[in-house]
C-alpha positions in Angstrom: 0.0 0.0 0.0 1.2 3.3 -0.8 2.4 5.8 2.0 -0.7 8.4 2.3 0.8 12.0 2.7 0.0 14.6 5.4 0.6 18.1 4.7 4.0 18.6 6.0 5.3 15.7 3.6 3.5 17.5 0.8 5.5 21.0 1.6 8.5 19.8 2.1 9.1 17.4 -0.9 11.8 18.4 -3.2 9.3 18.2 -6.5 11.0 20.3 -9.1 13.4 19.2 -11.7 15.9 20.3 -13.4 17.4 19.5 -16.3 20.6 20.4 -18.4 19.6 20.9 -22.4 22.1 20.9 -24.8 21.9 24.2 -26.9 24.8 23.9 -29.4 24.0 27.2 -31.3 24.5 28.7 -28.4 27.9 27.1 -27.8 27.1 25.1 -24.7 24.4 24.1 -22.4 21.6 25.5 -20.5 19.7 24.3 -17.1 16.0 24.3 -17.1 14.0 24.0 -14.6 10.2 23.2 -14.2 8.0 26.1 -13.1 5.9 26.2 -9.5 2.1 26.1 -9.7 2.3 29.6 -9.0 4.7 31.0 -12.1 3.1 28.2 -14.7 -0.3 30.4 -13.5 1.1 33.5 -14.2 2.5 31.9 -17.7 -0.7 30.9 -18.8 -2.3 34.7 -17.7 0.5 36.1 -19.8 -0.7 34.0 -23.0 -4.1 35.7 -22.5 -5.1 39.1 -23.9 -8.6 40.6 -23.4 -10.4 42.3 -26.8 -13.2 43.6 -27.6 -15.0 42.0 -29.8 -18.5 42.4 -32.0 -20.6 44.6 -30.5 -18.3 45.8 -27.8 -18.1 42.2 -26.3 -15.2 41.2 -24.2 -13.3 38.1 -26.1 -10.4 36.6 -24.9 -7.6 35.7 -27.1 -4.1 33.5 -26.8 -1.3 35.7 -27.1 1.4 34.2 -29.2 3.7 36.9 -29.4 7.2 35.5 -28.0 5.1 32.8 -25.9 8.0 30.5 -26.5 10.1 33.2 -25.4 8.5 34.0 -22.3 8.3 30.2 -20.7 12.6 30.1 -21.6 13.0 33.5 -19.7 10.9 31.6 -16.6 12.8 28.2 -16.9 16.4 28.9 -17.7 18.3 29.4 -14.7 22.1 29.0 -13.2 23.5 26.4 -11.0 21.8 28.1 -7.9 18.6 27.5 -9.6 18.3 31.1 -10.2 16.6 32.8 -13.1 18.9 34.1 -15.9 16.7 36.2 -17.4 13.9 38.9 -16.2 10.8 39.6 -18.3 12.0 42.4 -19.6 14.5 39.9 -21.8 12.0 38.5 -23.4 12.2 40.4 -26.8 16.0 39.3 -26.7 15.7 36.0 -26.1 12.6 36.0 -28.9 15.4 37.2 -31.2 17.5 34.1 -30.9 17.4 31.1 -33.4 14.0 29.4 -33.4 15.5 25.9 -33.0 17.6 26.8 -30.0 14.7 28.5 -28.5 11.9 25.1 -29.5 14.3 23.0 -27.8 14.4 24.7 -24.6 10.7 25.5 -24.9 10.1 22.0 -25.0 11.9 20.7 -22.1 10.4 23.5 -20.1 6.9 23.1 -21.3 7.0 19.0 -20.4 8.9 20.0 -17.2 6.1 22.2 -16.2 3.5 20.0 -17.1 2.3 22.0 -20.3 0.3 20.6 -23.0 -1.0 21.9 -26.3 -4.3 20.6 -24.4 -3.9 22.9 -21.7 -3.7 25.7 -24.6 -7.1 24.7 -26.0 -8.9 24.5 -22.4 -7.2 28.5 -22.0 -8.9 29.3 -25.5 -12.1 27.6 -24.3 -11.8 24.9 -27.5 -13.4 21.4 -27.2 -12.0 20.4 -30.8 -8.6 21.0 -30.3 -7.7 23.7 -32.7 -8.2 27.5 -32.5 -7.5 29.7 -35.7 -4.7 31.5 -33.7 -2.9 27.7 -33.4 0.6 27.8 -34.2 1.0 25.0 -36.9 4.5 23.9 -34.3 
């Protein structure tokens, strides 16, 4: 049977991963680590942009813009675990090579639990695909 946790063993487990990626257009490697419940919320707020729509309607959109961008800047971090980058580097970073940039993305997207799924349930889609998807 398998241990039943109280509260304190919840709080205190060590539950966030790291991992080194090798980025060789950037000429070496980068740690990424998964994000807290907390900053993956504030990700997925920072993906959504309010409009008005028809009619003066509010609609809410996904934000692409540098999305990829924004998780790196959250997940990259040094050997103290702390962030490299602030959100204010997130232009720069959008700047670099899309393939360095996917790869990271995707080790700190599966690190953090994030799933083109969870895109669609922001977007409010039950089939999957919004015309805003990226095609990546």
């Amino acid at each position: 049977m398998a241990k039943v946790l109280g509260r304190e063993d919840i709080l205190s487990a060590s539950d966030r991963q790291t991992v080194t990626v090798p980025v060789p257009e950037w000429g070496g490697d980068v740690l990424v680590r998964g994000l807290t419940g907390k900053e993956r919320d504030r990700f997925d707020e920072s993906l959504m942009e309010e409009t008005k729509g028809r009619g003066g309607r509010r609609e809410r959109r996904v934000r692409w813009n540098n999305a990829r961008a924004r998780l790196c800047a959250m997940c990259i971090v040094d050997e103290t675990g702390r962030r490299l980058f602030t959100m204010e580097d997130v232009q720069a970073l959008g700047e670099k090579g899309a393939a360095a940039v996917q790869r990271v993305y995707d080790v700190a997207a599966s690190l953090s639990g994030l799933s083109s799924a969870d895109l669609d349930e922001l977007l409010g889609n039950s089939d999957g695909q919004s015309d805003d998807s990226p095609s990546a």
